[in-house]
N, C-alpha and C positions, 0 to 999 in steps of 0.2 A: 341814365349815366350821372355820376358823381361832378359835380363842379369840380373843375380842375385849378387848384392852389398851388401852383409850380413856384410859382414867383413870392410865394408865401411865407413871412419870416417863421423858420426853425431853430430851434438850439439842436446841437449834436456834441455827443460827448463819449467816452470810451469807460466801461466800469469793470474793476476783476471781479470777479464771479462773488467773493465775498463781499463788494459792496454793492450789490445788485439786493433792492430792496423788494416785500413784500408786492406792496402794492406795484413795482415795477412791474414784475413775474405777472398777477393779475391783470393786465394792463396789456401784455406780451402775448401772455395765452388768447386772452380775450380776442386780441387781433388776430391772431396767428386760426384758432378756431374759426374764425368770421369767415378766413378764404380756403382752407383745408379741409380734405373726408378722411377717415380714418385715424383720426385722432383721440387723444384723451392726455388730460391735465397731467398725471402719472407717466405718459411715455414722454410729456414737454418736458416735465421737473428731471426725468431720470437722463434726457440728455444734455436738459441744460446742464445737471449737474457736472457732467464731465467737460464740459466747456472751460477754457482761461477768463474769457471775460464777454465783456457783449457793446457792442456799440449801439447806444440809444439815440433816437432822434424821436424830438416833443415839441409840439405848437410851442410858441414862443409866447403867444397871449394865455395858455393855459396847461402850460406844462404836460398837456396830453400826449402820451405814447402815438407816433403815427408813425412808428417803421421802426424795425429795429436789425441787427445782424449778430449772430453769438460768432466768437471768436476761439481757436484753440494752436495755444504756439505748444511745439514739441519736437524734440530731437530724434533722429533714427541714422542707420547707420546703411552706407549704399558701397557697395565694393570694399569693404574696410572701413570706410572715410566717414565723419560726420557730416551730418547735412539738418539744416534747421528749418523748419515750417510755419508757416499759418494755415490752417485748414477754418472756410466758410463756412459755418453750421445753417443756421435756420437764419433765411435773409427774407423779410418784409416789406414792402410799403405800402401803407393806404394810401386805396386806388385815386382820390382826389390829389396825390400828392407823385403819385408819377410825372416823372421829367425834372423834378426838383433834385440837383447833386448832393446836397447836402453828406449825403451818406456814403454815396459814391464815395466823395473827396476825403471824407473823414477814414475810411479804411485805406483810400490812398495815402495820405496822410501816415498811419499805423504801418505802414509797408515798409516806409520811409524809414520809421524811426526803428524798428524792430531789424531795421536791415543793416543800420548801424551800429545798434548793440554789440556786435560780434562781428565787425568789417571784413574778418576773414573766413568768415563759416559761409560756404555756399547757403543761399537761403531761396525759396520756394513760397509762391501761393500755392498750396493746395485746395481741389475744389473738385465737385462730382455736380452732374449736369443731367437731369431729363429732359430739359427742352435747350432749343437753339438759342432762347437769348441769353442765356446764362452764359453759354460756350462761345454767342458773340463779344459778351464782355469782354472775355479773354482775349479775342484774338484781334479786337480792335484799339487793344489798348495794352499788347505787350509785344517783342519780338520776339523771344524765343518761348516752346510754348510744347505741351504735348496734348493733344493729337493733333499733329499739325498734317493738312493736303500737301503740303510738299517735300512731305517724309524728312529723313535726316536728323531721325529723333532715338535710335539707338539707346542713349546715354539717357533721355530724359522718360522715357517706357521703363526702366529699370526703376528708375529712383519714383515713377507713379505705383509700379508693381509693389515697392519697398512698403510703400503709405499705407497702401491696399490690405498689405498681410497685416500692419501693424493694424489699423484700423476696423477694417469689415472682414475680416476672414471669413467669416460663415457665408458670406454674400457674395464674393469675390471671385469670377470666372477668368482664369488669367488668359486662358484662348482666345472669351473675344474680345479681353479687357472691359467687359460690364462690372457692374456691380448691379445683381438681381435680387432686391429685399421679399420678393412674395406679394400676393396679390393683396395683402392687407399692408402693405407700405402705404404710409403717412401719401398723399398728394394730391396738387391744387385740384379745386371744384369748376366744373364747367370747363367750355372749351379752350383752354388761353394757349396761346405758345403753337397754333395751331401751322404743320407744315405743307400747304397747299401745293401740285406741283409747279403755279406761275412764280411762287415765293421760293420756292426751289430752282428753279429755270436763273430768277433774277439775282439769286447770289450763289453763287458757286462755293462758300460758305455754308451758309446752310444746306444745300445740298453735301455737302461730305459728312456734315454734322449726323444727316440722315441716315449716312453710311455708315457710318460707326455705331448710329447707336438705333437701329431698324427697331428696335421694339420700343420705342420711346412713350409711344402711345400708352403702354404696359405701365411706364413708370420704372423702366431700368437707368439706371441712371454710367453717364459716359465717366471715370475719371482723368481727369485735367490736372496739368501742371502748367506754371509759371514761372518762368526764370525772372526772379529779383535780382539781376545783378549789375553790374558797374557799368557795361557794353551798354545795355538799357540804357541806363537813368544820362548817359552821355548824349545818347540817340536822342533824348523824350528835348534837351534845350533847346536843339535846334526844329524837331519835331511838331512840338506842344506851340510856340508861337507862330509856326508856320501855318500848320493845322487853322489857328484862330484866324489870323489873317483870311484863308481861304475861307472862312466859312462867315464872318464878319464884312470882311473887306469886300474881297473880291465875290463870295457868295459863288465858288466851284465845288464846294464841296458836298456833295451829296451820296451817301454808302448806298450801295448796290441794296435794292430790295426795300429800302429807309420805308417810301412813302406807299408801297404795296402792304407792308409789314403794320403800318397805323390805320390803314384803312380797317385791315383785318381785324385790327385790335378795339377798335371804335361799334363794333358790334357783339363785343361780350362785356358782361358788369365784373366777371370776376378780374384779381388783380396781376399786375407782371410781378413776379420777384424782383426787388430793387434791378436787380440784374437783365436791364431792359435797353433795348436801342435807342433810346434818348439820352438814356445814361452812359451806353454804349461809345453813343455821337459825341455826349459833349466831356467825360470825366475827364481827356488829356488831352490825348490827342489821336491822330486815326494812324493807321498801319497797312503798308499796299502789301497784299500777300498773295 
């Protein structure tokens, strides 16, 4: 196992796609190869290239690449209406550097600012999901949300389907709301993200995660939406510092599955996608669903 540098100072910073340098890209790939099968430098450059921009995170003593997340904002159109996005591309961190927020915060961060550009355009995280902690992210750290276990998501199925056709048409099964790229889809090496049924038992989250997306193991991936809006960020003042008290303070806060979920995860060298339950636990704050 990797020494764990959680506590370890990093720089993060956000670039558009045009100032995103040589040696960044080599630096990107390099990683991104380390923990991926089914890759090659030609399918990284052909999507980075359609990407907006990408958020870098680099040691702070040596300006080294050790995580990074590609970015893409874009307009589509849902019942008539506009509606504006962020869609997650390719999200890393080297495995010494899991539990450290840096990158977490800094695309929350970007949420923020992107959501005020256009205060009145409905806006969206967009995000596709083959394993459970990616779809914990979401659901521990937004309130309105799709695919959400306690239905009532009508309106936000629509504007995912919307994404979908824009996006991955050729992949995009709207029956069971997958997205199935083929058995030679890009994903991670070795066992990670692994859904056991005591880890299924112990959050009733991932277990629906399971339900929606049964062939995970495959590498199908679930599409997720995020509701960026007003309701939220009202929710997150009173939310976010109470959350910290509980988990600081008073020390009640503990997510269903938290410490079965690291146990598991303490037995394989490959990495979580930033998009992990420590990042999960601590980017805001938590969300009773």
């Amino acid at each position: 196992m990797s020494v764990i540098n959680k506590k370890e100072k990093v720089n993060t910073f956000f670039r558009p796609i045009k100032a995103v340098t040589v040696s960044h890209i080599k630096q990107m790939y390099d990683l991104y190869a380390k923990y991926y099968e089914n890759t090659s430098l030609d399918v990284f450059l052909t999507d980075l290239s359609k990407k907006s921009g990408v958020i870098l995170v680099t040691r702070a003593a040596t300006d080294e690449i050790v995580g990074f997340s590609t970015q893409t904002f874009f307009d589509i159109k849902v019942d008539g209406k506009r509606v504006r996005g962020i869609f997650s591309g390719d999200t890393i961190i080297e495995q010494a550097y899991w539990g450290n927020n840096a990158l977490a915060n800094t695309f929350y961060r970007r949420l923020i600012i992107e959501r005020l550009k256009r205060p009145f355009v409905p806006f969206y995280w967009f995000l596709i999901s083959k394993g459970y902690k990616t779809y914990l992210l979401m659901t521990n750290n937004f309130y309105n949300y799709y695919p959400n276990a306690n239905g009532h998501d009508e309106k936000y199925r629509r504007i995912t389907e919307s994404y979908c056709q824009q996006l991955f048409p050729e992949a995009f099964d709207r029956e069971k709301m997958l997205l199935d790229f083929g058995d030679s889809y890009v994903r991670l090496k070795g066992g990670v993200a692994l859904i056991t049924p005591e880890l299924a038992s112990a959050n009733p989250t991932i277990a629906f995660f399971q339900k929606v997306n049964p062939s995970w193991q495959r590498g199908t991936e679930v599409p997720c939406l995020a509701a960026c809006d007003y309701e939220s960020l009202l929710r997150s003042i009173i939310d976010v510092p109470w959350k910290w008290i509980k988990k600081h303070v008073l020390g009640t806060h503990h997510p269903e599955g938290l410490d079965l979920s690291r146990r598991q995860a303490a037995h394989v060298s490959a990495p979580k996608k930033w998009l992990d339950l420590d990042v999960a636990e601590d980017i805001e704050r938590s969300k009773v669903s």
